[in-house]
C-alpha positions as CSV (number, residue, x, y, z in Angstrom):
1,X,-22.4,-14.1,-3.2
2,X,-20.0,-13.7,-5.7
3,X,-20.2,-16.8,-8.4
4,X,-17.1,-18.7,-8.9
5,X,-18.6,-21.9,-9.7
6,X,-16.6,-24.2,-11.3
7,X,-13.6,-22.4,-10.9
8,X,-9.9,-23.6,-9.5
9,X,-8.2,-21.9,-6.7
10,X,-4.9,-22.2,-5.0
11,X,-4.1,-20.6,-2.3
12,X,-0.5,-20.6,-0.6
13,X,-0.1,-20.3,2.9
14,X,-4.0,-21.1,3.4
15,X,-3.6,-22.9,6.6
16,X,-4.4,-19.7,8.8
17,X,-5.4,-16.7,9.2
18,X,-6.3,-14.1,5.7
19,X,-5.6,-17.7,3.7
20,X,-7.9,-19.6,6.1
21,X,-10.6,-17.0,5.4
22,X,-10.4,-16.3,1.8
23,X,-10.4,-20.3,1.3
24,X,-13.7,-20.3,3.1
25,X,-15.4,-18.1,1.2
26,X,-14.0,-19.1,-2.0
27,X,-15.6,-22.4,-1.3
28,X,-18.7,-20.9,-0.4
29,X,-18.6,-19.2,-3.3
30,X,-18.4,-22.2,-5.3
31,X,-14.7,-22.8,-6.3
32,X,-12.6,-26.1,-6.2
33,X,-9.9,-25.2,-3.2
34,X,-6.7,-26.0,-3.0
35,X,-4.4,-25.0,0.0
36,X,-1.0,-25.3,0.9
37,X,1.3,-24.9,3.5
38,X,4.4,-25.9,5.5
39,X,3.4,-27.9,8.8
40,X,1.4,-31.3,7.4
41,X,-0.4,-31.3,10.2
42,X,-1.7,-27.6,10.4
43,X,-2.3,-28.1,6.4
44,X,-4.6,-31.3,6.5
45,X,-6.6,-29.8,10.0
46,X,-7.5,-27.1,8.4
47,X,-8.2,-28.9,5.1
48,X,-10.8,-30.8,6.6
49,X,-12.1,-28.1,9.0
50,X,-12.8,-26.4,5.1
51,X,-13.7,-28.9,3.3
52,X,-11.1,-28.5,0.8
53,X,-7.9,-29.9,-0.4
54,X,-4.8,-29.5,1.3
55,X,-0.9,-29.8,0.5
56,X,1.8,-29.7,2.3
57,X,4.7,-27.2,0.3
58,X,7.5,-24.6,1.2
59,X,6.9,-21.7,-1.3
60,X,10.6,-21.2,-1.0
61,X,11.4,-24.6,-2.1
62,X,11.5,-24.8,-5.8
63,X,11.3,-28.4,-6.0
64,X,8.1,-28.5,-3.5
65,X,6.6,-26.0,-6.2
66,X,7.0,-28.0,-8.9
67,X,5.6,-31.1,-7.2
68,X,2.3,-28.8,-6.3
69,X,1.9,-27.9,-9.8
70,X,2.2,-31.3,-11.0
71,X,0.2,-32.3,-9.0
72,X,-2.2,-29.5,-9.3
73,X,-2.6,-30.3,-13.0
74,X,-2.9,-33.8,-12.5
75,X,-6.2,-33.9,-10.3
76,X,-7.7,-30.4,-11.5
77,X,-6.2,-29.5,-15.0
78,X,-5.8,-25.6,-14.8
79,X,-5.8,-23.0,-12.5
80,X,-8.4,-20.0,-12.2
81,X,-7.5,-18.4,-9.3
82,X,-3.8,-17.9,-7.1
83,X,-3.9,-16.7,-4.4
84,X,-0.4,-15.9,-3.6
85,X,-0.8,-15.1,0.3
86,X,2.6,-17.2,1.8
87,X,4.8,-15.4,4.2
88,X,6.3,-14.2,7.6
89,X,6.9,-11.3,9.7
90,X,10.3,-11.2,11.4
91,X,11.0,-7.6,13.2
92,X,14.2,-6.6,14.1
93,X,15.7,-2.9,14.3
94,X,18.3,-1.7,11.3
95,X,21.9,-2.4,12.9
96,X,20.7,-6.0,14.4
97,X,19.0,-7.6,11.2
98,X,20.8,-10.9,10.5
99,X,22.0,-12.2,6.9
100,X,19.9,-15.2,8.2
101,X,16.8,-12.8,9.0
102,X,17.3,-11.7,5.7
103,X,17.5,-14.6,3.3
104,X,14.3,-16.6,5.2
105,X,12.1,-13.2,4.8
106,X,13.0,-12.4,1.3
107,X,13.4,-16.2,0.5
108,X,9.0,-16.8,1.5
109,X,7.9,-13.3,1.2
110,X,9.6,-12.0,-2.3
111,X,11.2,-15.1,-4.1
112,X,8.7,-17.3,-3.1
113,X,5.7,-15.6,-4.5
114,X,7.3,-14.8,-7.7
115,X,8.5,-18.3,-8.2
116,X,4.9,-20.0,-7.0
117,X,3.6,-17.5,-10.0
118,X,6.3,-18.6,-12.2
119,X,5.8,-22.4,-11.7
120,X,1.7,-22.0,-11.9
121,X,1.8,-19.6,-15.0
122,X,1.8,-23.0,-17.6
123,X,-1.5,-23.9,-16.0
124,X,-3.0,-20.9,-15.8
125,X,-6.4,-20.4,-17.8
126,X,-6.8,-17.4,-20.1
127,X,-8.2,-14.7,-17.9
128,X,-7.1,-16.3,-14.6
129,X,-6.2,-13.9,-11.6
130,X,-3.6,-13.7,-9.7
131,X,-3.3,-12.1,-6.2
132,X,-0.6,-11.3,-4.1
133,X,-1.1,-10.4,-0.8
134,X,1.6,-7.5,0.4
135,X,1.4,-5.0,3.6
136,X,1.5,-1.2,4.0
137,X,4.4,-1.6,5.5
138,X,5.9,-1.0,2.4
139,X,4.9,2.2,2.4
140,X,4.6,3.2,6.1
141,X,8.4,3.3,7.2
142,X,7.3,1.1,9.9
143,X,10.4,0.9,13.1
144,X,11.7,-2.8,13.2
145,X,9.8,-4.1,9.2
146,X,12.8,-2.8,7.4
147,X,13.5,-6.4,5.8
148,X,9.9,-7.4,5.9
149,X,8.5,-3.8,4.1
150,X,11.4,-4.2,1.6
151,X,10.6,-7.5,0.6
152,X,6.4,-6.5,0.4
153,X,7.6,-3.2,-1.8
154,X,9.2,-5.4,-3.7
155,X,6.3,-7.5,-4.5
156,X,4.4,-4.3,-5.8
157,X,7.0,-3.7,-7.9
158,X,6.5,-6.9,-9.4
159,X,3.0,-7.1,-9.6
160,X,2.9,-4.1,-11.5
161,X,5.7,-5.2,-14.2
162,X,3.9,-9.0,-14.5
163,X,0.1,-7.3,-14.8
164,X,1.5,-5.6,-17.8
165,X,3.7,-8.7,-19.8
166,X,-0.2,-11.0,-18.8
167,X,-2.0,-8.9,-20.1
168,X,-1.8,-10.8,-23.4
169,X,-3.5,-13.7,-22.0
170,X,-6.0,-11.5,-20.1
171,X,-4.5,-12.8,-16.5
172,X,-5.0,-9.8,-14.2
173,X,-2.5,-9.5,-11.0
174,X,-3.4,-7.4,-8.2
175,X,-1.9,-6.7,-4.7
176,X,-3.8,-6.7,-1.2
177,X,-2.1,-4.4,0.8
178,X,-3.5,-5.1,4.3
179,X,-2.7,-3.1,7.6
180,X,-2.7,-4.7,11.3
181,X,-5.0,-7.8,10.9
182,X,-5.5,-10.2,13.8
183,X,-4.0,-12.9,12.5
184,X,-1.7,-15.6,14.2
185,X,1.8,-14.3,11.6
186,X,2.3,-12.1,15.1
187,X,2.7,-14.8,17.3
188,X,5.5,-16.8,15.6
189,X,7.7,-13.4,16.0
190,X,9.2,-14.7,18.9
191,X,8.0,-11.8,20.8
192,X,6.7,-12.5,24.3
193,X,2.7,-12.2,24.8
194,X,3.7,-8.8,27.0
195,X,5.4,-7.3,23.8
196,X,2.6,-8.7,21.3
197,X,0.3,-6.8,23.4
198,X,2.2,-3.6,23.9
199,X,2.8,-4.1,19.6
200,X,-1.4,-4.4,19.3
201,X,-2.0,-1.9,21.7
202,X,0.2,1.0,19.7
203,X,-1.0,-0.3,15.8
204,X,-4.4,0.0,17.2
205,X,-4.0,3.6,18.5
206,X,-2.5,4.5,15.0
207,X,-5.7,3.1,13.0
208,X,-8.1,6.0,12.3
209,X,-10.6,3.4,12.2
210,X,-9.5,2.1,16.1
211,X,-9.3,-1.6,15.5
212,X,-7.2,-4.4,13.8
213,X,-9.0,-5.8,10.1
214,X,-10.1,-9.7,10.6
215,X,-9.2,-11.9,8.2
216,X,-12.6,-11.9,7.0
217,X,-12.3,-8.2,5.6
218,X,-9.0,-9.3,3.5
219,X,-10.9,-12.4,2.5
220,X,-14.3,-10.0,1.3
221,X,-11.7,-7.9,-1.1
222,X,-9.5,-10.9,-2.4
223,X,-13.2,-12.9,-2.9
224,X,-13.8,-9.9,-5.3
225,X,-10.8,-9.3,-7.0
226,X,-11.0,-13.4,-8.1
227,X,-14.5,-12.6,-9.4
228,X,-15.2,-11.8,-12.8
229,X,-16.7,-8.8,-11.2
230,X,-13.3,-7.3,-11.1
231,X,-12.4,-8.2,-14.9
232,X,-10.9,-5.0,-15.6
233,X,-8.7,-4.2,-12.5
234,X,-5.4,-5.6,-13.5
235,X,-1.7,-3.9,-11.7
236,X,-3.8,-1.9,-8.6
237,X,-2.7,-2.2,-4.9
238,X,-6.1,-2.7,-2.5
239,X,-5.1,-0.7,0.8
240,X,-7.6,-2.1,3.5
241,X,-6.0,-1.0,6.5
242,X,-8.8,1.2,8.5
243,X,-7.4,4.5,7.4
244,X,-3.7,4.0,8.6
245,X,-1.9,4.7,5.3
246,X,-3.8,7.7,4.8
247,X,-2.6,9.2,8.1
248,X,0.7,7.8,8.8
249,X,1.1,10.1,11.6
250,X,-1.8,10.1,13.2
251,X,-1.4,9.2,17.3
């Protein structure tokens, strides 16, 4: 186990899935857990399933991320650990994406991340880490992630510029660029369960490694980039994807 006992984590979007995970094993590795999210009821079931503290906040509402932080500082004083995992997956082929499509993609996946990490920055401790999660979709030139990949290549872009101007206060950023994870972001596509599993059935096919990550392998690499184990990684992008970056083409 990796020690992070007596440490303060947030983790956006922590209601599900890789944040569901990671805030497991955060706890069990002895940090104080926050979570957020935006169905209340979603937040506090899995809050108590956890053991941890939950919150109900849209990462693309400004004003719901300052009343987090406030309240954040309030009960816990500063931050250690943000995880900054929020976001959605909306496919739709070039020539049909949708100014609507658009601006709720880039509104959670891009300008909410940067502005959660804006907002928490004040309470951040001296040597905190921050982690973003992104996607190899923002490398892959993935059919039908245009918006999505743009708004996770993006992020890169600006975990990269923001390790360097932290470094100063010894705050490392990192990204987690996952592959196909089972995870429930697929379902709230709006794609029926034949096409979810015709979607599956294809990623998996393209994985060298010929299977979907689990949450739990995301969680295992974001668990050690938080730890002090990782204190000189700072600007790096994690692929853990089973190979499928590596060989984009392989069928």
């Amino acid at each position: 186990m990796r020690n992070l006992n007596g440490k303060t984590a947030v983790i956006t979007g922590g209601n599900s899935g890789i944040g569901y995970a990671t805030a497991k094993q955060f706890k069990e590795n002895g940090a104080n857990v926050i979570i957020t999210g935006r169905a209340a009821e979603r937040v506090q079931a899995a809050a108590s399933e956890l053991g941890v503290k939950g919150i109900v906040a849209d990462v693309s509402n400004l004003s719901a991320l300052d009343d987090l932080v406030e309240y954040v500082k309030s009960e816990y004083g500063k931050v250690d650990i943000l995880f900054v995992n929020a976001g959605i997956f909306a496919p739709a082929p070039v020539g049909q994406i949708s100014e609507e499509m658009f601006d709720n993609q880039m509104s959670i996946n891009f300008k909410g991340a940067v502005f959660t990490i804006e907002k928490f920055l004040p309470i951040l401790n001296e040597g905190a880490s921050i982690i973003n999660l992104s996607s190899v979709n923002a490398y892959t030139g993935m059919p039908n992630t245009a918006v999505y990949a743009a708004s996770k290549a993006a992020l890169n872009s600006y975990t990269r510029t923001a390790s360097t101007e932290l470094a100063p206060r010894k705050i490392r950023v990192n990204a987690v660029t996952p592959g196909p994870v089972s995870t429930p972001i697929f379902g709230k596509t709006g794609m029926s369960e034949e096409q979810l599993n015709g979607f599956a059935a294809a990623m998996q096919d393209r994985v060298p490694l010929k299977r979907f990550g689990e949450p739990e392998d995301v969680a295992n690499l974001v668990v050690f980039l938080a730890s002090d184990e990782a204190s000189f990684i700072t600007g790096a992008e994690y692929n853990i994807d089973g190979g499928i970056n590596i060989n984009p083409l392989l069928q």
